[in-house]
C-alpha positions as CSV (number, residue, x, y, z in Angstrom):
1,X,-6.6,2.3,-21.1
2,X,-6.4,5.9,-22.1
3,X,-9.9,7.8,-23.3
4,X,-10.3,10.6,-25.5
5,X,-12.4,13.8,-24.3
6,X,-15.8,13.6,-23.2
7,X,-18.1,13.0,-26.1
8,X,-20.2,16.0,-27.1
9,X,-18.5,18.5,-26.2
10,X,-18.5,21.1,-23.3
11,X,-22.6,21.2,-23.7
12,X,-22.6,17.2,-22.6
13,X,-19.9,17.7,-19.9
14,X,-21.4,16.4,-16.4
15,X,-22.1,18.9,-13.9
16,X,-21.0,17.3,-10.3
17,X,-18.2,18.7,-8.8
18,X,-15.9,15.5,-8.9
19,X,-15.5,15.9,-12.2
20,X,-12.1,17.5,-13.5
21,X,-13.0,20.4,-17.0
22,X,-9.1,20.1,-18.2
23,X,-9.7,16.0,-18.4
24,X,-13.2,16.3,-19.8
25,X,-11.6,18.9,-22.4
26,X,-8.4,16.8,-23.3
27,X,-9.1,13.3,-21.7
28,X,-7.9,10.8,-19.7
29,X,-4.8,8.6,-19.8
30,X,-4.4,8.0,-16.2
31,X,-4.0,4.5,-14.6
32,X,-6.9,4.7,-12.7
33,X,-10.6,2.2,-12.4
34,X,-13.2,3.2,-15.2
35,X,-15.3,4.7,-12.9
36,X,-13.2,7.5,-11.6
37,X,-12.8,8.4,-15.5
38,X,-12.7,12.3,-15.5
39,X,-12.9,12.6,-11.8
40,X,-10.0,15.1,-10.1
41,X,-7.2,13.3,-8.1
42,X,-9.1,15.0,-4.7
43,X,-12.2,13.3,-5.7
44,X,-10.6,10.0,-5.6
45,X,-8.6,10.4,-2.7
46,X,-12.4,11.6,-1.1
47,X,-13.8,8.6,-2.3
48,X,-11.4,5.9,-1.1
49,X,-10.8,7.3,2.2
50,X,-14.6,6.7,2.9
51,X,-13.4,3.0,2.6
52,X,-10.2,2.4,3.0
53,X,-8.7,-0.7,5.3
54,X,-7.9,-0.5,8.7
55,X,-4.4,-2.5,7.3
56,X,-1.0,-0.3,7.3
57,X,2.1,-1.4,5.2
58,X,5.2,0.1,6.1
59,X,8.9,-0.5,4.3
60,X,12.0,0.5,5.9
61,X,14.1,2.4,3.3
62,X,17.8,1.0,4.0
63,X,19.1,0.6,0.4
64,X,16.5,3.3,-1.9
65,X,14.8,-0.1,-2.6
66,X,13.1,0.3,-6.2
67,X,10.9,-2.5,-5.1
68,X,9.5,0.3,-2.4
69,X,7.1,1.7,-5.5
70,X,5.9,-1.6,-6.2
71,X,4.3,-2.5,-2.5
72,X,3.1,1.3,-2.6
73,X,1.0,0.4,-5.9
74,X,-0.3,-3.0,-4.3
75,X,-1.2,-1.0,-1.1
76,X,-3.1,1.2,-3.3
77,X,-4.8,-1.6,-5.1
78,X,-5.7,-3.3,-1.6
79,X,-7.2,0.7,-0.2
80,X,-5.0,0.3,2.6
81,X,-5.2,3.1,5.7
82,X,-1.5,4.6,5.3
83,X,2.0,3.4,4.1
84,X,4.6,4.5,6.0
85,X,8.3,4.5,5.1
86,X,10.9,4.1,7.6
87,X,14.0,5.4,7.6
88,X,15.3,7.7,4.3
89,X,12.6,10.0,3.2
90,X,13.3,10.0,-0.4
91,X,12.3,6.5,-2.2
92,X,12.4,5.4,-5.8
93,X,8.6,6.0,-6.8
94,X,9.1,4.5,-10.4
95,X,7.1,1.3,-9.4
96,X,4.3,2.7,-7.8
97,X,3.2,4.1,-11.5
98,X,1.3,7.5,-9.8
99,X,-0.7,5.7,-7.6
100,X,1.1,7.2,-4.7
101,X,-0.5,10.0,-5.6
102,X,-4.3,8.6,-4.2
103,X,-2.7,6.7,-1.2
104,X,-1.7,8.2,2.1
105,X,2.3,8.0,2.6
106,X,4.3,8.6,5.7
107,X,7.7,9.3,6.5
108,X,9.2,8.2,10.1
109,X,12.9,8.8,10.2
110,X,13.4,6.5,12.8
111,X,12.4,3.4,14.0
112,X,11.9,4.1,17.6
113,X,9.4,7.0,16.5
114,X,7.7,4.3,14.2
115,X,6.8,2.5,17.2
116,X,5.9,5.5,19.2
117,X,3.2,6.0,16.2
118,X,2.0,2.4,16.3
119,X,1.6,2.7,20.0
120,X,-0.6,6.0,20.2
121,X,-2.7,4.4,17.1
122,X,-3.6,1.0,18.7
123,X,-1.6,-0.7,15.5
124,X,-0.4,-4.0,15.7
125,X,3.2,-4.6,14.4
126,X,3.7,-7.7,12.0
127,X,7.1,-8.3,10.7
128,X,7.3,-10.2,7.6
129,X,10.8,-11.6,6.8
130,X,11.9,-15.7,6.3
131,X,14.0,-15.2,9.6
132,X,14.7,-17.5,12.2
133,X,11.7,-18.3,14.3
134,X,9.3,-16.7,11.9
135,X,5.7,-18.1,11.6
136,X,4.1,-19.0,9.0
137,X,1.3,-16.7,7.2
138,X,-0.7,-19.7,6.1
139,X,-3.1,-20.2,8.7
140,X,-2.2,-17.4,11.1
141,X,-4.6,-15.3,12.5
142,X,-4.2,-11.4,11.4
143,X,-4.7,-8.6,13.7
144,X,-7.8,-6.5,11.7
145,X,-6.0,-3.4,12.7
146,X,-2.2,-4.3,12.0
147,X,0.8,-2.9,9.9
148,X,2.6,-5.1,7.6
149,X,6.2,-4.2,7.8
150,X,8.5,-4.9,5.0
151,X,12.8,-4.5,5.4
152,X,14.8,-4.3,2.1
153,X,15.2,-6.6,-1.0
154,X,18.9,-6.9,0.1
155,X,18.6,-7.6,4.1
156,X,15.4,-7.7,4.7
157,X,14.1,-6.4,8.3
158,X,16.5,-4.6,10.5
159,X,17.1,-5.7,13.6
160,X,15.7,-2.9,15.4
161,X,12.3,-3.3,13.9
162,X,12.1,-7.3,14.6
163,X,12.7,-6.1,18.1
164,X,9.3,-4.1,17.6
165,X,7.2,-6.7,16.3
166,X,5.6,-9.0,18.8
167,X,5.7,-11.7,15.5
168,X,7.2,-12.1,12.5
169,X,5.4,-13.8,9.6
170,X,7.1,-16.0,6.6
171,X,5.1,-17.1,3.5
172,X,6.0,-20.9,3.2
173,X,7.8,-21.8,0.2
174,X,8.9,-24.9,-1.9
175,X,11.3,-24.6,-4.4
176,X,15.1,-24.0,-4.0
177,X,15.3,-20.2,-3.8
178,X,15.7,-18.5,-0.4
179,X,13.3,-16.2,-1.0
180,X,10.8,-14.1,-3.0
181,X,11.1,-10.8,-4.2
182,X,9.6,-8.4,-1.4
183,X,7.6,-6.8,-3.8
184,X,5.8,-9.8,-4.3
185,X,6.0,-11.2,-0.8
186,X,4.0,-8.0,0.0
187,X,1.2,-8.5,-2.4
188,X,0.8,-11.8,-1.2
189,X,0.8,-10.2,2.6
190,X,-1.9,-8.5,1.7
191,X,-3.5,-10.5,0.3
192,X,-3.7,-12.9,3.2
193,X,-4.8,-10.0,6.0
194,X,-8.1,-9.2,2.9
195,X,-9.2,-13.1,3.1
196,X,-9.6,-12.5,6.9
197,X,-11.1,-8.9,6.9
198,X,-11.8,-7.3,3.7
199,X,-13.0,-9.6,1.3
200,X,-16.6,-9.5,2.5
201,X,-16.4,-5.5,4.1
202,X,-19.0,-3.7,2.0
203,X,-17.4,-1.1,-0.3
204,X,-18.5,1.7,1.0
């Protein structure tokens, strides 16, 4: 919910530095928490990255996905380490509603230099796709320091990259369709790696 300029004037305006004078002046009608009302966009970034996840996400771009924006937004909700996109560097941002703006994104044009990354970071590599031989989420225990990686809406995870990941993840389902939409298979992801590691991690 927008808010209108700071009550009282420039004489009431706060005086710490996070604080941005053109929103104070004008106001706020950014899609951000209540309590980064005001604040500058390097202010926030400052502030999560003193508590972001150890959890990646990473989405190879095969088809300009507009679901890509989407799983950036939930990454961004979830204070995840980095998103990295795989594959075409420019992606449709429409879902991810600005909040791309406050979240670390990389680009790896290839998947074989994805992998290079993972290996020089200590990251774990879980593929999540309803493929053959696929595990179950429900129950499965989730690396702390792992990426979540995501294929297209269309064909889900190339074959290269489920040829990087040690194991690949399914979220059980019980109805008729053969699957969810990826955007929402990721949120649920993510959700499933916070029970195990960040739901009790203090917040700052």
């Amino acid at each position: 919910m927008a808010v209108g300029p700071w009550p009282g004037g420039p004489d009431a305006w706060p005086t710490d530095q996070r604080f941005d004078p053109e929103l104070l002046e004008h106001g706020d009608r950014r899609n951000v928490e209540d309590h980064y009302r005001y604040w500058t966009m390097d202010a926030i970034i400052a502030d999560i990255d003193q508590r972001r996840r150890p959890l990646h996400i990473a989405i190879e771009n095969l088809d300009h996905d507009f679901n890509i924006g989407s799983i950036v937004r939930t990454a961004n909700a979830f204070a995840v380490a980095r998103v990295h996109i795989v594959g075409r560097r420019r992606w449709n941002r429409r879902g991810a509603m600005v909040t791309d703006r406050y979240q670390h994104v990389d680009h790896h044009e290839t998947v074989a230099g994805f992998d290079d990354y993972l290996a020089a970071e200590g990251i774990s590599p879980i593929g999540i796709d309803n493929v053959e031989n696929s595990v179950p989420i429900e129950g499965a225990t989730l690396p702390e320091k792992a990426v979540l990686i995501f294929g297209s809406e269309a064909r889900g995870l190339s074959s290269e990259m489920r040829e990087i990941c040690p194991v690949i993840h399914h979220i059980t389902q019980f109805g008729s369709t053969r699957s969810i939409n990826v955007g929402h298979a990721a949120a649920i992801a993510m959700w499933a790696w916070s029970i195990q590691h960040a739901v009790n991690a203090p917040d700052t």
